[in-house]
C-alpha positions as CSV (number, residue, x, y, z in Angstrom):
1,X,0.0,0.0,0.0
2,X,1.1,3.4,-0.5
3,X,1.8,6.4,2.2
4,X,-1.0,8.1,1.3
5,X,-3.7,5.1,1.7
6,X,-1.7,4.0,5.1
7,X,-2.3,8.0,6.4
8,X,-6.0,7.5,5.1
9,X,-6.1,3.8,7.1
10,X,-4.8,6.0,10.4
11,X,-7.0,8.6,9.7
12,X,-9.8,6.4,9.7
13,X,-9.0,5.0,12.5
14,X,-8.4,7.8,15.1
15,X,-11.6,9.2,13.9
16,X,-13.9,5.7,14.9
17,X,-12.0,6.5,18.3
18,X,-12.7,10.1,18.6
19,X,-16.3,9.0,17.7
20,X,-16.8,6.9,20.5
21,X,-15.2,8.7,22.8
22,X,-17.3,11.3,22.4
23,X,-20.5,8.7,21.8
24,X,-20.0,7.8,25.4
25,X,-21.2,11.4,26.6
26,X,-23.6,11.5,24.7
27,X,-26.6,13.0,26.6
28,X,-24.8,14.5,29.3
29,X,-22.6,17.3,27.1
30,X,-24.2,18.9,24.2
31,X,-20.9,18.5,22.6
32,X,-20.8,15.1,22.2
33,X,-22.9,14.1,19.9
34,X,-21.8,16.6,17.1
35,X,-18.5,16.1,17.6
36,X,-19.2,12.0,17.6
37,X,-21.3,12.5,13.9
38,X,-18.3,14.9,12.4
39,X,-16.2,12.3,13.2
40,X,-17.6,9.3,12.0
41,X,-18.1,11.9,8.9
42,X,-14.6,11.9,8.6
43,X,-13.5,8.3,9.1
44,X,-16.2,7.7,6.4
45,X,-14.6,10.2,4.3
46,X,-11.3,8.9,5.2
47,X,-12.0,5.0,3.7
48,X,-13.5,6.1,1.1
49,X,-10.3,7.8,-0.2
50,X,-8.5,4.2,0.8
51,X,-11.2,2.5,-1.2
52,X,-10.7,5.0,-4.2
53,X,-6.9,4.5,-4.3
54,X,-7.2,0.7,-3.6
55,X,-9.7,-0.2,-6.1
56,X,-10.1,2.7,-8.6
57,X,-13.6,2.5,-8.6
58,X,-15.3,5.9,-9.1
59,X,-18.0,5.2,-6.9
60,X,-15.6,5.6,-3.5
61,X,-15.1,9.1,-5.0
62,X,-18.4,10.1,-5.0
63,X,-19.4,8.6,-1.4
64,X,-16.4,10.5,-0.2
65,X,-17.6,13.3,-1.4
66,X,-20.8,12.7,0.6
67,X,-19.3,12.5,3.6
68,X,-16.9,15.4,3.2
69,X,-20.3,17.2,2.4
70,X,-21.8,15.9,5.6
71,X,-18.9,17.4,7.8
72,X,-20.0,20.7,7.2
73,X,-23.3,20.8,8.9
74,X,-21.5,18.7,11.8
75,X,-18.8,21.1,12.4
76,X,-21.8,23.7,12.6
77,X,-23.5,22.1,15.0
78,X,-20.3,21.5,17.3
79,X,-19.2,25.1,16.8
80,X,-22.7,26.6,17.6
81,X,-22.9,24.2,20.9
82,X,-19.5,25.2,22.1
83,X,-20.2,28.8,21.5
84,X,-23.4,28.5,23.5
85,X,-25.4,29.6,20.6
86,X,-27.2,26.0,19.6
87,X,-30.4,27.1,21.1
88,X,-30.4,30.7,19.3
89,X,-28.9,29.5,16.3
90,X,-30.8,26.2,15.7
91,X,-32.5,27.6,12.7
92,X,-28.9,27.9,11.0
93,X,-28.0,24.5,11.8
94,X,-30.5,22.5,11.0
95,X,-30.8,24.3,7.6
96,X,-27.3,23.6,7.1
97,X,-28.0,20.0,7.6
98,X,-31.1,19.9,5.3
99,X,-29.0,21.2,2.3
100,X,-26.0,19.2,2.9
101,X,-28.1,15.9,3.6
102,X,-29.9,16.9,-0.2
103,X,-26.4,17.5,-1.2
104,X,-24.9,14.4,0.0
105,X,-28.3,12.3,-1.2
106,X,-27.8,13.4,-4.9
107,X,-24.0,12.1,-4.5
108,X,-25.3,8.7,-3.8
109,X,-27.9,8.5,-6.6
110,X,-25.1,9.6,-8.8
111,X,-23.6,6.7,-7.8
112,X,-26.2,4.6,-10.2
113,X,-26.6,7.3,-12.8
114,X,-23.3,7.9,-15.0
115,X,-25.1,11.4,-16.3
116,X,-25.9,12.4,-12.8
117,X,-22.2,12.2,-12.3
118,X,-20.7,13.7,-15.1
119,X,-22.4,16.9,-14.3
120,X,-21.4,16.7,-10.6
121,X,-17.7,16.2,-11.8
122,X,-17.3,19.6,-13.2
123,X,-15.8,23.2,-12.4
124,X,-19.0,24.6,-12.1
125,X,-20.7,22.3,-9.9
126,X,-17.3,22.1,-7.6
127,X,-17.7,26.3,-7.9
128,X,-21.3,26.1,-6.7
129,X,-20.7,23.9,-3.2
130,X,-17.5,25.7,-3.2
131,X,-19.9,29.2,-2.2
132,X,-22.2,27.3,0.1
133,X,-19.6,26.0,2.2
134,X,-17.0,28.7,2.6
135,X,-19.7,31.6,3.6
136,X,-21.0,29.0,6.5
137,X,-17.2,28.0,8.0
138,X,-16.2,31.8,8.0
139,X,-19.1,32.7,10.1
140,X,-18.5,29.6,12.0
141,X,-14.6,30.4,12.9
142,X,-16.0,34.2,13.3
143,X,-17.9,32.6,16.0
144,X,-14.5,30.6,17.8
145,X,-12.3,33.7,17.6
146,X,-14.7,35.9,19.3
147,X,-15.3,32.8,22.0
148,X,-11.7,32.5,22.4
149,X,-11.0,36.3,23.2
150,X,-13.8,36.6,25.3
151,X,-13.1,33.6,27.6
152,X,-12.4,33.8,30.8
153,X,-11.0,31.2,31.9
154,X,-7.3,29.6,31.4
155,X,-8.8,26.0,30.6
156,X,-11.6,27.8,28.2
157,X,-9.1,29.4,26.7
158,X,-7.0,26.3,25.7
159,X,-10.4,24.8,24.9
160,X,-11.2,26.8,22.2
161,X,-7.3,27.9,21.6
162,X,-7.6,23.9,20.5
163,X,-10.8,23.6,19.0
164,X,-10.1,26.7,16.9
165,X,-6.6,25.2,15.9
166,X,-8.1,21.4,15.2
167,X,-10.8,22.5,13.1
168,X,-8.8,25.0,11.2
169,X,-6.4,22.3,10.5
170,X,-9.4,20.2,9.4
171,X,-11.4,22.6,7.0
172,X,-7.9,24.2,5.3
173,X,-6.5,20.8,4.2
174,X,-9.9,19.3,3.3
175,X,-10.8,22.0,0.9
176,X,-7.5,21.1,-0.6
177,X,-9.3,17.5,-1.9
178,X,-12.4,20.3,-3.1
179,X,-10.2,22.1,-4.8
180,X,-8.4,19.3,-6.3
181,X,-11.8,17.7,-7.7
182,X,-12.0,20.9,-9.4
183,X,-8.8,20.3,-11.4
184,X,-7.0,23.1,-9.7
185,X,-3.0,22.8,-9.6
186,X,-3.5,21.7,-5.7
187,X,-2.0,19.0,-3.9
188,X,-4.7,16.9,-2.1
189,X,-4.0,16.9,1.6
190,X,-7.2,16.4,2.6
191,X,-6.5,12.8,5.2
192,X,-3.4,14.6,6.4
193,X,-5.5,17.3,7.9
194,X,-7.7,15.0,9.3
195,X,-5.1,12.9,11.0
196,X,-3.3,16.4,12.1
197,X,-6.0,17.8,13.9
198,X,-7.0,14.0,15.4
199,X,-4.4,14.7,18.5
200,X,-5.6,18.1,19.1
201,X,-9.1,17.2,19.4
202,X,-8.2,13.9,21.7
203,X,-6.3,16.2,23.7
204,X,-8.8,19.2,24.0
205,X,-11.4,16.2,25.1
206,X,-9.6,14.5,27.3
207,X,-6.6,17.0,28.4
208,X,-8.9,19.4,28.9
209,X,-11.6,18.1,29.7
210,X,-13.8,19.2,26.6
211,X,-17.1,17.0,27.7
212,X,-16.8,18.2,31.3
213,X,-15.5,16.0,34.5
214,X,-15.7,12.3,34.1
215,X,-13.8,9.9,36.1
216,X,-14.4,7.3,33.5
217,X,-12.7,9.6,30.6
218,X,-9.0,6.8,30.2
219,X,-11.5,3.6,30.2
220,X,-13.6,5.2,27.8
221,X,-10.9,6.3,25.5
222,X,-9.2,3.2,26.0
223,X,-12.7,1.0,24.7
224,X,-12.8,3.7,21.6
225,X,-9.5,2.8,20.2
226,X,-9.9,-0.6,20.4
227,X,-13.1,-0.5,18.8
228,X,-11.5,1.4,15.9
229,X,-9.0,-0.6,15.7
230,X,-10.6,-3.8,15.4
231,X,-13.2,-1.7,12.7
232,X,-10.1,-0.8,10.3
233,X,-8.6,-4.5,10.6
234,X,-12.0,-5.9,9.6
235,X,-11.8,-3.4,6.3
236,X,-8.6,-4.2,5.5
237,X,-9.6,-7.7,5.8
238,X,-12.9,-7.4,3.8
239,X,-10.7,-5.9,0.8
240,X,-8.5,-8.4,0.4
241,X,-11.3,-11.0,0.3
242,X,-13.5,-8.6,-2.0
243,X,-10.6,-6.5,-3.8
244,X,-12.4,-7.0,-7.3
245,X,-15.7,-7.3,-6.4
246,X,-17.5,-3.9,-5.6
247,X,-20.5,-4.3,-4.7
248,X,-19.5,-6.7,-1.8
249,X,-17.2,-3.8,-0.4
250,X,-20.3,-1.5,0.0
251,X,-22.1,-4.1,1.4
252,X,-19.6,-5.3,3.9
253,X,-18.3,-1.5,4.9
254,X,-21.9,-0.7,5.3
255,X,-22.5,-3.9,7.5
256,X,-19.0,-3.8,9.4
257,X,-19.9,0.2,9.8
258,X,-23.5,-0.8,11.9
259,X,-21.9,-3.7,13.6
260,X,-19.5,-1.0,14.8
261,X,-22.4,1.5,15.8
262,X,-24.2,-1.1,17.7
263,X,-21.1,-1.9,19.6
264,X,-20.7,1.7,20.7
265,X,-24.3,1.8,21.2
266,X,-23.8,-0.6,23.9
267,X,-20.9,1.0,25.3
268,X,-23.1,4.6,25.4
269,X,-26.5,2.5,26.7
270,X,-24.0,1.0,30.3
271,X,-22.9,4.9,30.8
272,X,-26.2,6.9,30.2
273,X,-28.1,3.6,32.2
274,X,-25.0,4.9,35.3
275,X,-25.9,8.1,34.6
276,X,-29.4,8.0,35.4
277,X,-29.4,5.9,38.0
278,X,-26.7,8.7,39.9
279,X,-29.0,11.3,38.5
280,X,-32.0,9.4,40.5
281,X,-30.6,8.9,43.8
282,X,-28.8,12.2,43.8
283,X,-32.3,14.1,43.6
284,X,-34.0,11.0,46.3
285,X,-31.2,12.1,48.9
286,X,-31.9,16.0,48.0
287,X,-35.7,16.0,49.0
288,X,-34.9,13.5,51.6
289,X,-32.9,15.9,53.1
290,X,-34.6,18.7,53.1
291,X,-38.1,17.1,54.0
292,X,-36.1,15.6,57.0
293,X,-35.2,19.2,57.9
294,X,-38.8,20.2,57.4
295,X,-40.0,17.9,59.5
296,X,-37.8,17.3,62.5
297,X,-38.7,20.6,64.3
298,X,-42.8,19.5,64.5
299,X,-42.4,16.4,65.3
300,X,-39.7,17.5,68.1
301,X,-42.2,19.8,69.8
302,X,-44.8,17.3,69.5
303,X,-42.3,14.5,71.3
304,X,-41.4,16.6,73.9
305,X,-44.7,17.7,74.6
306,X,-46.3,13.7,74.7
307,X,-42.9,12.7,77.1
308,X,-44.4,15.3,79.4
309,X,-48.0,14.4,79.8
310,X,-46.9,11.1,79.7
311,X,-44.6,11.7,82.8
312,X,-47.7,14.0,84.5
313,X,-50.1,10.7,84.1
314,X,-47.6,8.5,85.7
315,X,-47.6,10.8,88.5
316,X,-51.3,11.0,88.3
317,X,-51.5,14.7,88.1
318,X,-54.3,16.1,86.5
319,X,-54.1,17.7,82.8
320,X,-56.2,20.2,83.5
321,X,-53.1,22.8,83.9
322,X,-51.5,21.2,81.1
323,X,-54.3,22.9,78.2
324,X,-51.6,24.5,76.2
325,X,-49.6,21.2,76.0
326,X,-52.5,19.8,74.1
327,X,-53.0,22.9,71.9
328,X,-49.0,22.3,71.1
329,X,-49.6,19.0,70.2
330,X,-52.5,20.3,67.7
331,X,-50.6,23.3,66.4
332,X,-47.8,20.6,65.1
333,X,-50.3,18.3,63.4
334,X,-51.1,21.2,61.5
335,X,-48.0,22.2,60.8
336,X,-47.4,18.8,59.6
337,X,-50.2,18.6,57.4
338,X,-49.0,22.2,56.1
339,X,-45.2,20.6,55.3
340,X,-47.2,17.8,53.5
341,X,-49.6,20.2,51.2
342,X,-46.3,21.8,51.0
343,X,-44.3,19.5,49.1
344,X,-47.4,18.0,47.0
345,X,-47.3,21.4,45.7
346,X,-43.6,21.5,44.8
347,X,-44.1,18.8,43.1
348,X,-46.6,19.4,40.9
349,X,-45.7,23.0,40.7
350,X,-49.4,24.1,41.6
351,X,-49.6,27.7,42.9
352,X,-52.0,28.7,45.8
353,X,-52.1,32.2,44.8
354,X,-52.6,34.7,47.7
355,X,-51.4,38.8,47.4
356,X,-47.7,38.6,48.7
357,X,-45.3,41.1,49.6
358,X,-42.3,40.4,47.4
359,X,-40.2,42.5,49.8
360,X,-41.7,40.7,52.9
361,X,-40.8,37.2,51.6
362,X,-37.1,37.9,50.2
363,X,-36.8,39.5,54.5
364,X,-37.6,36.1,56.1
365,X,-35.8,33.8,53.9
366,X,-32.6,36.1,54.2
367,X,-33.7,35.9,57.9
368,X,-32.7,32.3,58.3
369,X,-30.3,32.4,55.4
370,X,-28.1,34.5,57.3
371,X,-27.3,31.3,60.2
372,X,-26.2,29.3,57.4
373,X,-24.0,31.9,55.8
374,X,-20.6,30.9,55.9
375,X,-17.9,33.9,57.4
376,X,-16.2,34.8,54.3
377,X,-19.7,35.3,52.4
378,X,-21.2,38.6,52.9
379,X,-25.1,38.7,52.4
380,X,-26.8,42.3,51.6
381,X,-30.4,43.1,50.4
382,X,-31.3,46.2,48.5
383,X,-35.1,46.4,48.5
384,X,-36.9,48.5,46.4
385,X,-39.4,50.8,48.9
386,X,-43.5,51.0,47.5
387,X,-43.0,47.4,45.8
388,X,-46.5,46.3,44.2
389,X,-47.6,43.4,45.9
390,X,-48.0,39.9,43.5
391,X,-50.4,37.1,43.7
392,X,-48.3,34.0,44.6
393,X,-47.8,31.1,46.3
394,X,-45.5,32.0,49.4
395,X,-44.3,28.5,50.3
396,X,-43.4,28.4,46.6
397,X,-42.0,31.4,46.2
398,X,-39.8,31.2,49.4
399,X,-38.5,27.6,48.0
400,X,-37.5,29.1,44.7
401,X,-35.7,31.9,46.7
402,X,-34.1,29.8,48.5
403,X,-32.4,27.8,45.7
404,X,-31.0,30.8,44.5
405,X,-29.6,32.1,47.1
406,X,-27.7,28.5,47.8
407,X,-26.1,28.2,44.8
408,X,-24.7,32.1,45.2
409,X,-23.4,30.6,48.0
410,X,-22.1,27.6,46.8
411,X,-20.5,29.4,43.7
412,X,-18.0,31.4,45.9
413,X,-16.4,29.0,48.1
414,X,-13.5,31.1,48.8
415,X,-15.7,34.0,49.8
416,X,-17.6,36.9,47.9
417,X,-20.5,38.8,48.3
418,X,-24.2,37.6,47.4
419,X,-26.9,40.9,47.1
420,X,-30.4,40.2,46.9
421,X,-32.5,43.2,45.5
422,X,-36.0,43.4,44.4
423,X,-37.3,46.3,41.7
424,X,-40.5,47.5,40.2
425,X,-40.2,46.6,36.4
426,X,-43.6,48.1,34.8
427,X,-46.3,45.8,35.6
428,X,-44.1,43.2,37.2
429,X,-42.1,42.9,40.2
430,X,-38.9,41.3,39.9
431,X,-35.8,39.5,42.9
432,X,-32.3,39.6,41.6
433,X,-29.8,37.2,43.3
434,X,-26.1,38.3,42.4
435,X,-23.0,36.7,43.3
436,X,-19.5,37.5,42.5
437,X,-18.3,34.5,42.2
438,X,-16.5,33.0,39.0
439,X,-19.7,32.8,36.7
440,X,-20.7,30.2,33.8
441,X,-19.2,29.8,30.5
442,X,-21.1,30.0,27.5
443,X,-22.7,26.2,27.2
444,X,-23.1,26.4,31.1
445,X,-25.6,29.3,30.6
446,X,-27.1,28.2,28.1
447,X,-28.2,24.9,30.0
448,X,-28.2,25.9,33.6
449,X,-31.9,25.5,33.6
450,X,-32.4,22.5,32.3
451,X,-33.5,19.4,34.4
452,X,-30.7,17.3,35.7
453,X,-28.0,19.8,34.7
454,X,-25.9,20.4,37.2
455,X,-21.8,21.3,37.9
456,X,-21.5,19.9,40.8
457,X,-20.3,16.7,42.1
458,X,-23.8,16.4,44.4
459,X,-25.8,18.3,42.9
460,X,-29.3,17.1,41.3
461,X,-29.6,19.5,38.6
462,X,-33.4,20.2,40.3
463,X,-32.2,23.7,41.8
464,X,-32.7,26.0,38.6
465,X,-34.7,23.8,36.3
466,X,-37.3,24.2,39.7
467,X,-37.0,28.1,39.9
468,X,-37.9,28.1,36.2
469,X,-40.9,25.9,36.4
470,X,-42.5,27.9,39.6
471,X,-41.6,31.3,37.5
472,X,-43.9,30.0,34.9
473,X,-46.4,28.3,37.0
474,X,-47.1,32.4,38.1
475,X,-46.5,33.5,34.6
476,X,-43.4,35.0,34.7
477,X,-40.0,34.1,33.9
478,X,-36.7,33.2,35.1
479,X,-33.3,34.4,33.6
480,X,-29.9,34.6,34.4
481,X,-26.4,37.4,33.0
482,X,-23.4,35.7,34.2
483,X,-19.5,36.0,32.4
484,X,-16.7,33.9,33.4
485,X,-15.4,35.8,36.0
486,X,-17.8,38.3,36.4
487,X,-20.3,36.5,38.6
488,X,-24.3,35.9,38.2
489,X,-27.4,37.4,38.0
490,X,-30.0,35.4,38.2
491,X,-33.6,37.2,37.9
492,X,-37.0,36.2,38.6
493,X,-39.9,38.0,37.5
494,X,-43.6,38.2,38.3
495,X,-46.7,39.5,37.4
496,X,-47.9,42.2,39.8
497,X,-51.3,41.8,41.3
498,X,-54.1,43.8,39.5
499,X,-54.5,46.7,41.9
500,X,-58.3,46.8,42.7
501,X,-60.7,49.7,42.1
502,X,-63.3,51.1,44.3
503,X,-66.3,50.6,43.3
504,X,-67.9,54.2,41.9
505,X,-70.4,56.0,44.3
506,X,-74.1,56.3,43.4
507,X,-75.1,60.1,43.4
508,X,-78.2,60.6,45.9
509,X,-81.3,61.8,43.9
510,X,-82.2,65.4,45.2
């Protein structure tokens, strides 16, 4: 075999193992699975430039070109979710993968249709994809430099410092190949750039962590490039049996591909299954413990309270002097039953509307805030005087509150300040909680209130994704400004209560 087929072989390989590395975080970083389909997009490409060169057969060419088509769409979506922008942008991407996908389609049919592919082997048609794809990867490396300068962080900045690098490496050498197809005087270098920018990828993923924090990272890694490697030997093996014969290559590289898939599958299926059990008893031991906390004072007033008439009968002393004993033991039954319609409510997210004073709620959760405040965090409210009041559900309200003034907390372990303000904002009432901790990065904002999202080794992922749902529950909204190292805002806003309107007065009839 020659260099360039044994580069192509490589090539091909390191992407399968950069695919399911990344295939095994699928679901919990919205980078993986882009990053997984550009680079099985690749090793696809990749073989079919081994096929072409090892059999000649024009047909490689053309699936190559497919998948080289494919990688554009991918690259957008990875680009837009490390940017932060996959939510605001989503129209752009999956645009971008309609038209490639049509694209890549008509390559395929070519495949069967020798006219078809005499008119897609020409300047013009090259010319045509050509100003499609460059307009789309300029905007998308616009995108990573302005990332990269604004980041605030020494690990984001080698992040995208890599991604940028990687990718660049990628796109420049591959539209070398596009060039070439084009019968331009340009060497093809197009599986060169691809196995180039392999090591800076692995090492932005696993170096730096790319997916986030995963113990599990080297045994994943380790599973992906034995996977791949057992992949390429069964293709190499499948073309020596098949060398002439080439419909049985596309058969078995399409059959060895799935077989691959599957096996990766199963590898993603034992994580994500992990995953989700974690996720489970992480949230089970967060409401257990604060339901515990709920309930322990009641039921330690009503304990104390039964040990003492019980010691007053044993003496046989009358409980006639004892009344407010019993009224005790009533007032925490019904402070029980209140913690229990308390937390059918959280959990369904059902308001009990009543007017509430947005200023006299954020006062008694800062009230009992404050013990749990550790020294070096300095807690200060700035309340807006002549706040409207808003029709809410107080036990809610205060619970939402709550949560956000924890994870101000919990985002400045080394000390800061946390301000709690509330603000009149037209017809709506709003609470800011601010920290000055060492904020989110772009794809942290941009899921931080999703459900099971979290950053933190213990966390559920409940806290946010909770404030959102009772903001909405009251019609209003929840939002958060935050910039790596700049700290958080996060904002909650409600509807204030219709004021009411005395009724008119009759005139008296003279």
């Amino acid at each position: 075999m020659t260099g360039a087929m044994w580069v192509s072989l490589l090539a091909c390989a390191g992407q399968l193992a950069l695919a399911g590395i990344a295939l095994a975080r699928v679901g919990k970083s919205p980078l993986a699975l882009p990053l997984s389909l550009l680079s099985i997009a690749l090793s696809s490409w990749n073989f079919s430039a081994f096929g072409m060169a090892r059999s000649g057969d024009s047909g490689w060419r053309l699936m190559g070109f497919a998948a080289a088509l494919m990688t554009l769409p991918c690259a957008v979506h990875f680009i837009l979710a490390f940017v932060g922008r996959r939510r605001r942008s989503a129209w752009a991407m999956y645009g971008t993968y309609a038209v490639m996908s049509a694209l890549a389609l008509t390559m395929l049919i070519a495949m069967g249709m020798p006219a078809l592919e005499e008119r897609i082997n020409t300047f013009a048609f090259g010319l045509a994809v050509s100003g499609v794809v460059i307009p789309i990867l300029t905007t998308g490396f616009v995108l990573l430099t302005r990332h990269l300068r604004r980041a605030g962080s020494a690990d984001e900045r080698a992040r995208a410092g890599l991604v940028l690098l990687g990718l660049g490496l990628l796109v420049a050498l591959l539209l070398t190949d596009l060039a070439g197809d084009m019968a331009l005087p340009v060497p093809k270098l197009g599986n060169v750039g691809t196995l180039l920018g392999l090591p800076v990828m692995a090492t932005a993923s696993l170096r730096f962590q790319l997916f986030g924090k995963d113990a599990r990272a080297t045994s994943a890694a380790v599973h992906a490039v034995v996977l791949a490697l057992v992949g390429v030997l069964a293709y190499l093996a499948l073309f020596r049996v098949f060398a002439a014969e080439s419909g049985a290559l596309v058969v078995g590289t399409t059959a060895i591909t799935f077989a691959l898939l599957a096996a990766a599958r199963r590898v993603v299926t034992a994580f994500v299954t992990e995953r989700e059990r974690l996720e489970q008893l992480a949230t089970l031991g967060r409401f257990s413990a604060q339901m515990a906390h709920d309930l322990k004072n009641p039921i330690a007033a009503m304990k104390g309270a039964a040990q003492y008439l019980k010691e007053e009968h044993a003496r046989g002393h009358s409980w006639d002097a004892h009344g407010d004993f019993l009224d005790l033991l009533l007032e925490q039954v019904e402070r029980l039953d209140r913690v229990a319609g308390t937390y059918q409510r959280l959990a369904r997210v059902e308001p009990l509307r009543r007017p509430l004073d947005l200023n006299r709620l954020v006062e008694g959760v800062l009230s009992l805030q404050a013990f749990a405040t550790p020294g070096a965090v300095v807690l200060q409210k700035e309340l807006a005087p002549g706040l409207s009041e808003c029709a809410g559900d107080e036990d809610l309200l205060a619970n939402a509150l709550e949560n956000l003034v924890r994870n101000a907390f919990e985002a400045m372990p080394s000390g800061g300040t946390v301000t709690v303000r509330t603000q009149q904002d037209g017809e709506a009432v709003v609470v800011e909680v601010q920290d000055t901790g060492s904020g989110m990065d772009a794809r942290t904002r941009e899921r931080a209130f999703d459900d099971f999202f979290t950053t933190k080794a213990t966390g559920s992922g409940l806290g946010l994704a909770f404030v959102r749902r009772v903001a909405e529950a009251h019609g209003g909204t929840a939002s958060l400004t935050s910039g790596e190292g700049h700290g958080t805002i996060l904002r909650l806003r409600l509807p204030a209560a219709p004021v009411p309107t005395a009724p008119a007065s009759k005139g008296v009839a003279a």
